[in-house]
N, C-alpha and C positions, 0 to 999 in steps of 0.2 A: 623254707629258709629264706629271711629275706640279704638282699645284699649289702647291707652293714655287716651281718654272723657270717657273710659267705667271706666276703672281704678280708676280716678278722682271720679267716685258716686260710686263706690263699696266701696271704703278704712272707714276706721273708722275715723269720724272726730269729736274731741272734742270740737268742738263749738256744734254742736246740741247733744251731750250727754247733758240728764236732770237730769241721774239718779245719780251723782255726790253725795254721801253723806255727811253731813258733822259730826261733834264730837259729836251732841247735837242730832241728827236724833236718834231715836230708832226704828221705824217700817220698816218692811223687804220694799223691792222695789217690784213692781208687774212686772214682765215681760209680754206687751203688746205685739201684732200681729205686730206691727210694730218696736218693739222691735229685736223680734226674725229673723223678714224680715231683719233687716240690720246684725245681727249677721251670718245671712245665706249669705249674699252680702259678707262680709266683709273673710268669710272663702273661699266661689267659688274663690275670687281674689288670697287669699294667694295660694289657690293650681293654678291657672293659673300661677302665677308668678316662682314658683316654678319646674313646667313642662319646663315653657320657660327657665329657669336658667339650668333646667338639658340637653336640648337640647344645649344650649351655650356650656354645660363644654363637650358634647358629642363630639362636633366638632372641640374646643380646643385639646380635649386628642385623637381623633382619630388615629388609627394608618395608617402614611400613606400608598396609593396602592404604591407596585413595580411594576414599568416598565417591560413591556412585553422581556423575552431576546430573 
């Protein structure tokens, strides 16, 4: 699996969010097992994305080698 398809099922996607409140709701939401399973998917991604972003700006800002004199 590579990580564009892994990406795609870790992110948060607001069509299968149920727990959407609305005005008129009064009782808490239960957070289920599979609740918490996508909130834990959904933070792993943000720190992948973020490792890879800091590796990007690593090799942007690197300073380059001097040639040997």
């Amino acid at each position: 699996m590579d990580l564009k398809s892994q990406a795609s099922d870790m992110r948060y996607n607001p069509a299968r969010d149920s727990t959407v409140l609305k005005n008129d709701d009064t009782r808490k939401t239960r957070l289920t097992l599979k609740h918490i399973n996508e909130l834990r998917k959904a933070s792993e991604q943000h720190v992948l994305e973020q490792e890879k972003e800091l590796e990007f700006v690593r090799k942007m800002y690197k300073t380059p080698e001097q040639a040997p004199a």
